[in-house]
N, C-alpha and C positions, 0 to 999 in steps of 0.2 A: 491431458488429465486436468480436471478442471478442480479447483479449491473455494470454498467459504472461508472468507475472511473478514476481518475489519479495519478500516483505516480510519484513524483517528489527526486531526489537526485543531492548531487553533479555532478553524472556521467550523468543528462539526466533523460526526462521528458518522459513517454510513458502513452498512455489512454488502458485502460484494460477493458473488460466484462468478473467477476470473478463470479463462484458461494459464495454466502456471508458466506455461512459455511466455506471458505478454512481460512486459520491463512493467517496474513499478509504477517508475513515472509518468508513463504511458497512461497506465491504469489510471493514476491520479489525474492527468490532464482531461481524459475522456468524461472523469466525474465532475468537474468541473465545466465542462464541454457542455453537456446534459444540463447543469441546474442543481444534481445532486448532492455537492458539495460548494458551497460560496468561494471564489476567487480569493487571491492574495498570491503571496510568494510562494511559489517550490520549493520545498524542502529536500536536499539530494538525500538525506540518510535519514533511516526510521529506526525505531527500537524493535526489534523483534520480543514479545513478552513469551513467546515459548525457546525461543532459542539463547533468550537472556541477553542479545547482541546488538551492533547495532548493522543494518542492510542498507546497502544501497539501492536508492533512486535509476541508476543506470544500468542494472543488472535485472533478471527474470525472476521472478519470482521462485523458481526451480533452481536457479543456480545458487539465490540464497539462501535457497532450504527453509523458504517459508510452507509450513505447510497447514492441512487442512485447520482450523478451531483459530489461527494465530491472530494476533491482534497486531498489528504494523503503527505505533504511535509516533507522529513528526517530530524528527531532532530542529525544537526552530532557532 
């Protein structure tokens, strides 16, 4: 199942269509990988703005129950 997202850090804000199986962090490395997002530190844990919490970096996007519309902003 694939989701719209956003992921937000100090370096810039980019909207993503991820499959929900991929790891966060993953996701964030790949954006950075690309060009998409400018370099710096990894952040293991993000805010989730629909779920009010905060998700980890290490886990799938499905297992933290991120889900479609959410906005994922870095705990730096």
């Amino acid at each position: 199942m694939f989701i719209n997202t956003t992921i937000e850090t100090s370096a810039g804000r980019v909207d993503i269509r991820i499959d929900s199986e991929q790891f966060i962090g993953r996701a964030l490395d790949v954006l950075r990988e690309s060009g998409k997002l400018p370099g710096g530190t990894a952040p293991d844990y993000f805010h989730s703005r629909l779920n009010r919490r905060p998700v980890s970096a290490y886990m799938t996007f499905a297992e933290e129950r991120v889900f479609d519309g959410d906005i994922l902003s870095a705990i730096e």
